[in-house]
C-alpha positions as CSV (number, residue, x, y, z in Angstrom):
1,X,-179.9,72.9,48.8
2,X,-179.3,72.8,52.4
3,X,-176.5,70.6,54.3
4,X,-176.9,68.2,57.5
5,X,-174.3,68.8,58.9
6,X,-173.1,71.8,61.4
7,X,-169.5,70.6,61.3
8,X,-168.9,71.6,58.0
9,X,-168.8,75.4,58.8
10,X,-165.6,77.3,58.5
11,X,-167.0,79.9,60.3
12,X,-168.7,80.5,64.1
13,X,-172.4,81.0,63.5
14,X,-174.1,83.9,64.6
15,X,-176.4,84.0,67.4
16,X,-180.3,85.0,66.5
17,X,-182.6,85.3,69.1
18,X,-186.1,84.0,68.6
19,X,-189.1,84.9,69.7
20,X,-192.6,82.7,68.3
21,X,-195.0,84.8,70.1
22,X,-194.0,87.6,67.3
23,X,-197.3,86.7,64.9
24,X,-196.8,90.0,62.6
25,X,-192.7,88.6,62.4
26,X,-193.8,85.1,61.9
27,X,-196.3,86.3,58.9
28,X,-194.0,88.5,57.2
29,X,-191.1,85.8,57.4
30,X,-193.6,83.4,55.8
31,X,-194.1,85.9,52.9
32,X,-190.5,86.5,52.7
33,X,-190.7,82.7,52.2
34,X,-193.0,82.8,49.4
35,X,-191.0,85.1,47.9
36,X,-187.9,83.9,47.6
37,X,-187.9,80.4,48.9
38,X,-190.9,78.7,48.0
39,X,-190.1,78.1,44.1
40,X,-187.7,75.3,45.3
41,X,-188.6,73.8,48.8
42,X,-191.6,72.8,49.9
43,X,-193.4,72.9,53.6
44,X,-195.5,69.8,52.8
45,X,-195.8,69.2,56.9
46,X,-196.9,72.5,57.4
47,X,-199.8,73.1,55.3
48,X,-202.5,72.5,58.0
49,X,-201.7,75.0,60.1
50,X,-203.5,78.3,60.9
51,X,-200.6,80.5,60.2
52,X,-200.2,79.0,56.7
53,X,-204.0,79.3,55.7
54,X,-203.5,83.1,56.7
55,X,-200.8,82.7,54.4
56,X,-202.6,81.2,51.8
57,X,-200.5,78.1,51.8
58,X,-201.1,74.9,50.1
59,X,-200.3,71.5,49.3
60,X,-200.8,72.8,46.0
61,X,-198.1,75.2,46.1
62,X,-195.8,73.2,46.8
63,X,-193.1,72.3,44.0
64,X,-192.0,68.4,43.9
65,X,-188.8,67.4,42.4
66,X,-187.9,63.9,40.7
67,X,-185.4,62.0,42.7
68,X,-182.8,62.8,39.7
69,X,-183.7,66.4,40.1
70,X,-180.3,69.0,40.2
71,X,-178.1,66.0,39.6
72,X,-179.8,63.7,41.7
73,X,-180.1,66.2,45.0
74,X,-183.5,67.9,44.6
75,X,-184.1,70.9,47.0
76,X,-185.7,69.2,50.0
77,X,-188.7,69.8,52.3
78,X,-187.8,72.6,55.3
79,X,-190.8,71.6,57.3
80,X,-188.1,70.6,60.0
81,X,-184.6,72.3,59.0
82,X,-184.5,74.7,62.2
83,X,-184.9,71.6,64.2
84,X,-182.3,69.4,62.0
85,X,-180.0,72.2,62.1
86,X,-180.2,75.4,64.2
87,X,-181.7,78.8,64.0
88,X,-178.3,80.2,64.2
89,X,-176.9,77.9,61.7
90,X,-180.1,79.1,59.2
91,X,-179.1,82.9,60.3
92,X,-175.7,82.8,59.3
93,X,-175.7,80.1,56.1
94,X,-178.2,82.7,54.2
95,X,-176.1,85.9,54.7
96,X,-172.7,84.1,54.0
97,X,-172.9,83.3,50.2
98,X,-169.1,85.1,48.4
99,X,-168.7,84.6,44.7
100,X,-166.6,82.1,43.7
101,X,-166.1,81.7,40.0
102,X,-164.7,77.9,40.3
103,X,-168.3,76.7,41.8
104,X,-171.3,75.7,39.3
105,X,-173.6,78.4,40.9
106,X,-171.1,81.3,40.9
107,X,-171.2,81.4,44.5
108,X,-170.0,79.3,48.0
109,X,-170.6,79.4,51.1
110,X,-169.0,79.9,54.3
111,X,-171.3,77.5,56.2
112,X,-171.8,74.8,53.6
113,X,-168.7,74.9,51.9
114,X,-169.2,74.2,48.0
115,X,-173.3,73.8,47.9
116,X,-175.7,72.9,45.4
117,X,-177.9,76.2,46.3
118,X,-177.9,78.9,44.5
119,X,-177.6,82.2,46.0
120,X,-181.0,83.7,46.5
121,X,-181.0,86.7,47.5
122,X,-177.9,88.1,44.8
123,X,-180.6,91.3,43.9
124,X,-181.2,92.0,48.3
125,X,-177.8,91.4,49.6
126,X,-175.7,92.0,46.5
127,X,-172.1,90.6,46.1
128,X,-170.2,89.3,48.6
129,X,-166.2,88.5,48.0
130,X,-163.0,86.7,49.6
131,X,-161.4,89.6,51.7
132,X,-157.9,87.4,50.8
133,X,-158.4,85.7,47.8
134,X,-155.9,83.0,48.7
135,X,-157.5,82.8,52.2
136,X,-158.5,78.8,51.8
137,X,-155.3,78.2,49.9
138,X,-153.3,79.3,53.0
139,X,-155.7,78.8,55.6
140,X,-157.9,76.0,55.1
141,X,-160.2,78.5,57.9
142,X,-161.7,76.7,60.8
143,X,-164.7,77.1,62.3
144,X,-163.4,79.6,65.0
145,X,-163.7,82.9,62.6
146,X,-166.1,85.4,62.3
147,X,-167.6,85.3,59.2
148,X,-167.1,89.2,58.4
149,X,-163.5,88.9,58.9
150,X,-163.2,86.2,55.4
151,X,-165.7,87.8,53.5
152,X,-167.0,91.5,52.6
153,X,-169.6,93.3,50.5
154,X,-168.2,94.7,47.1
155,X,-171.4,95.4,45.3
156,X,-174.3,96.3,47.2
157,X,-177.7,94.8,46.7
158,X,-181.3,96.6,46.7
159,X,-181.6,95.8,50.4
160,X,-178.9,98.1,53.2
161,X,-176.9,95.1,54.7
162,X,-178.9,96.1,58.2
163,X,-182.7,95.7,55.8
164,X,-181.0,92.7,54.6
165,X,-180.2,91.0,57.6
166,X,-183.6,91.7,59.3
167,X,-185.3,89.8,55.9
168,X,-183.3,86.8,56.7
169,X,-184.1,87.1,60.4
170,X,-187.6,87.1,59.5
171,X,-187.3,84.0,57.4
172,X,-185.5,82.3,60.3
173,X,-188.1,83.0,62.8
174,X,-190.8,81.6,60.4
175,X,-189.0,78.1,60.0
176,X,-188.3,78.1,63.5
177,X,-191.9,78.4,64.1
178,X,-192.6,76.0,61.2
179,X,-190.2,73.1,63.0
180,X,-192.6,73.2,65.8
181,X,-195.9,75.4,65.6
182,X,-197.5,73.1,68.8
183,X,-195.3,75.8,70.8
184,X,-198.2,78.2,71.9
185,X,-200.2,75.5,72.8
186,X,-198.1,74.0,75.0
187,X,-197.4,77.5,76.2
188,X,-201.3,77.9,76.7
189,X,-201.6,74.7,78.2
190,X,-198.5,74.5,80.3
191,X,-200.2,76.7,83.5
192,X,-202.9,74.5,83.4
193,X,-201.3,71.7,83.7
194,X,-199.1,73.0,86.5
195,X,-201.8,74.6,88.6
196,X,-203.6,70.6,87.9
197,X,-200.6,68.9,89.2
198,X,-200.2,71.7,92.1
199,X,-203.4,70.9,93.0
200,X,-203.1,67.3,93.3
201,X,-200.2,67.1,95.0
202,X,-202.0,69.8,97.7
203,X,-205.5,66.9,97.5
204,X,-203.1,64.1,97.9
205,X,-201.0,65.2,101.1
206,X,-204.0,66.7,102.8
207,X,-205.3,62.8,102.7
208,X,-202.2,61.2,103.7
209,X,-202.4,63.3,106.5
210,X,-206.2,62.8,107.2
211,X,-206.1,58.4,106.9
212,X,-202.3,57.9,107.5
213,X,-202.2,59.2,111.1
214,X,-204.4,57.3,112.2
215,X,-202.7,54.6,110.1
216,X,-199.7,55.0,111.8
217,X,-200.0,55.4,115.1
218,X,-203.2,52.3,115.3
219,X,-201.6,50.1,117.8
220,X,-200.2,47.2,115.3
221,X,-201.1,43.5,116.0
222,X,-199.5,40.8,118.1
223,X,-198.4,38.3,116.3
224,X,-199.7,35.2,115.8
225,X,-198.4,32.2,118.1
């Protein structure tokens, strides 16, 4: 399950660069979804969109939880996550899980210290471990290091680490499209609604000038006695 809260991260987030004009990136992120994500959370507000229909996404499809669900914190809806939190935050919290044998899941994570969520993506990414064991028991790490300086890949997964971060990348520019699919509408729009305004404003002054000049310099009344 995902956190609400940036502060919590021990490590500095990586920067992802996003680009929702990328359709063919936006559809394969959405089917990276399906494939790994959808089983738990949902995309209830996203169902109507076009991009989901080509997806073949449905109300349907989407799994509810009881509110006692996972020990009373079901896996919640992502319609909005990339707005609640960041595309960065998303990039780096999916490739930072490390086994830790002390946690219910088998694994932690370097952005959401000691979450719910299992690790998806064990079979893509493979194994991540502690470069220093001890390095919380000395450290207590702050939110300042780079994430591939406390943690390293011991087992590989089916996925080369560079296959594997473009799959999350993917993912990342889907729910950042997902947060806010209005986007190339407004993009569409946006010219139009500048050249309008332009226009106006070119309407508006070409009037003043027209009827206030000769407002202006009319010779203005004496006044009354």
């Amino acid at each position: 399950m995902f956190a609400f809260a940036v502060g919590d991260s021990l490590v500095a987030l990586d920067a992802v660069k996003i680009d929702t004009t990328d359709q063919a990136r936006i559809l394969r992120g959405g089917q990276h979804f399906q494939q790994t994500c959808l089983s738990c959370h949902s995309l209830v507000d996203f169902v109507n969109d076009p991009v989901a229909k080509e997806l073949g996404l449905s109300k349907e499809q989407m799994p509810v939880w009881p509110e006692d669900s996972w020990n009373g914190h079901p896996p919640p809806d992502l319609s909005l996550i990339a707005l609640s939190m960041s595309p960065d935050w998303l990039f780096t919290y999916l490739r930072t899980y490390y086994v830790d044998k002390a946690r219910p899941t088998g694994y932690n994570n370097l952005v959401y210290p000691n979450t719910n969520m299992p690790n998806p993506f064990v079979d893509m990414q493979g194994h991540q471990v502690l470069i220093n064991p001890n390095y919380f028991d000395k450290n207590h790490a702050h939110g300042e290091q780079f994430w591939y300086r406390v943690i390293k890949l011991k087992e590989t997964g089916r996925l080369s680490p560079a296959e594997f971060d473009d799959y999350v990348d993917d993912i990342v520019q889907f729910l950042t499209y997902v947060s806010d699919p209005s986007v190339h509408a407004r993009r569409q729009i946006g010219p139009w609604v500048l050249g309008y305004l332009t226009l106006f404003i070119m309407v508006t002054y070409a009037y003043f000038r027209l009827v206030g000049k000769d407002y202006f310099q009319s010779p203005k009344s004496p006044p009354p006695h």
